[in-house]
N, C-alpha and C positions, 0 to 999 in steps of 0.2 A: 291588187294594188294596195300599198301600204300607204298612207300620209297622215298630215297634219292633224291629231286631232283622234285618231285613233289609239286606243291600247287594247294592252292584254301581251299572251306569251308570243307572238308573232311579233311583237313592237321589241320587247323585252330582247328576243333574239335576232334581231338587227339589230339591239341596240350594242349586245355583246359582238355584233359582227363590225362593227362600225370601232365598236373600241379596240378589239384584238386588232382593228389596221390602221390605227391613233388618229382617225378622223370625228370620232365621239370620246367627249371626255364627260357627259354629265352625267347628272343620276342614271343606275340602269334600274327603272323604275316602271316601263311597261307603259308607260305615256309617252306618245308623239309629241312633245311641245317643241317649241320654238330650236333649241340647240338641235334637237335629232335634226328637225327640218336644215338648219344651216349645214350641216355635216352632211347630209346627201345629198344636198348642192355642189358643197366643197367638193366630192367626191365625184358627180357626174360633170361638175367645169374639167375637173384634173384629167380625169377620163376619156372628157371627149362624148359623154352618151347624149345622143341628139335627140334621142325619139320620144322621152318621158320628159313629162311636165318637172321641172325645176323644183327638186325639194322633195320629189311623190318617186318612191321605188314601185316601178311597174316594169311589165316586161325584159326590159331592156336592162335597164340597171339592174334584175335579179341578176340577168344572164353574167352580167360583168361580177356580180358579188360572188355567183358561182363558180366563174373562171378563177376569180384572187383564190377563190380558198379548194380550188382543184374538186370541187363536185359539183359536176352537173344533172343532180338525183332530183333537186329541188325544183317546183313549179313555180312560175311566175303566179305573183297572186294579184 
């Protein structure tokens, strides 16, 4: 599970996943703050991902990040 409040290269590469699909536009800086959080919202309202907490990439919403970008190699963390 990725959220609020976390960084490092895991935050960093959702943050470039989130911008290669123009739902993150801010620093890609390897901190969770505020924006990442609004844009993984945006992203699981658009979506439709019912099962993770509003804002927090878990399970569900990996799966769906894995489906956009066609590999399902990746673990939900």
């Amino acid at each position: 599970m990725i959220q609020f409040g976390d960084h490092g290269p895991v935050v960093l590469a959702l943050q470039r996943e989130l911008n290669s699909l123009g739902y993150y536009e801010g620093d890609l800086d390897g901190m969770f703050g505020e924006l990442l959080r609004v844009a993984v919202w945006n992203l699981q309202a658009e979506l439709g991902i019912p099962d993770d907490d509003e804002g927090v990439v878990g399970p569900e919403t990996r799966r769906y990040l894995n489906e956009m970008a066609g590999d399902d190699s990746h673990n939900a963390r």
